[in-house]
C-alpha positions, 0 to 999 in steps of 0.5 A: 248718854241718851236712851233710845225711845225704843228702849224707854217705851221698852220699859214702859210697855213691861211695867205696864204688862207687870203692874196689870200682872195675870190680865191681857193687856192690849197694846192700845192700852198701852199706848195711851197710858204710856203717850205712845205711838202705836206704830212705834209700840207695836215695833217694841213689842215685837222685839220684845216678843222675839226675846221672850220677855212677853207673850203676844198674840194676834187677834180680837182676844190677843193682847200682851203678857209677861212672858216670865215672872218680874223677878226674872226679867233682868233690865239690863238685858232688855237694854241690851236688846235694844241698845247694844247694837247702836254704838256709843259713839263713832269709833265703836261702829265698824262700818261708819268709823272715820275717825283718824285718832281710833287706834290710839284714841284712850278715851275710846278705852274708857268710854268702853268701861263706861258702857259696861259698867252702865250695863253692869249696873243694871244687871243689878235690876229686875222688872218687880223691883221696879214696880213693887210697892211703887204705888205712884207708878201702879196708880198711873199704869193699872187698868183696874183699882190700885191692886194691894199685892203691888203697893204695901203701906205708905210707910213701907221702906222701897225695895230699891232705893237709888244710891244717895248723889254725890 
């Protein structure tokens, strides 16, 4: 499975609104911090303006805000925005499907669970948990000095700890 780059600078472009949390931020800002075009940027911030997952306004002044608090914006459903409507695979489009083996194909049934539990699992993460107390992200995304509401001490536990491989 491979993320779209939509969806990836997605991601990029609401950590960067939330690590510069209370500030306007600029989508050229944006986009060098995060090696973006700013072409493709402005096409993510449009798609996530029409969700409301950010403010955008237009103008010398304009600039990109979260639309809601970090807590609040669930990842998986900025994926979905931005992956939902791509199929997995051939057999899941309704328009472009060929394949002879779909009606009776297993693996198409379990590539579904899959999905769902990819989405599932990140129904389980919200934007903050991405960026509190992550100072290596902070110090790479802030647009002033490292700011101590997001990064706690060195030795403080993460808020997510990924689930131990094997």
């Amino acid at each position: 499975m491979r993320l779209t780059t939509r969806t990836n600078l997605a991601m990029r472009t609401l950590m960067f609104c939330a690590v510069n949390e209370g500030r306007i931020v600029r989508s050229s800002e944006i986009a060098t911090a995060c090696n973006a075009s700013i072409n493709h940027l402005m096409q993510v911030v449009h798609l996530l303006h029409l969700n409301e997952f950010v403010v955008a306004t237009r103008g010398r002044l304009g600039g990109l805000t979260l639309a809601r608090p970090a807590t609040d914006i669930v990842v998986g459903a900025v994926f979905r925005v931005f992956e939902a409507s791509l199929p997995f695979a051939e057999c899941f489009s309704e328009d472009g499907n060929t394949c002879p083996l779909t009606d009776h194909c297993r693996l198409r049934h379990g590539i579904a669970r899959a999905v769902e539990s990819f989405y599932r699992e990140l129904d389980t993460l919200t934007l903050h948990e991405l960026v509190v107390d992550n100072c290596g992200l902070i110090a790479l995304l802030t647009l002033e000095d490292l700011p101590a509401r997001h990064c706690a001490k060195a030795d403080a536990p993460p808020i997510f700890a990924p689930a131990p491989a094997g």
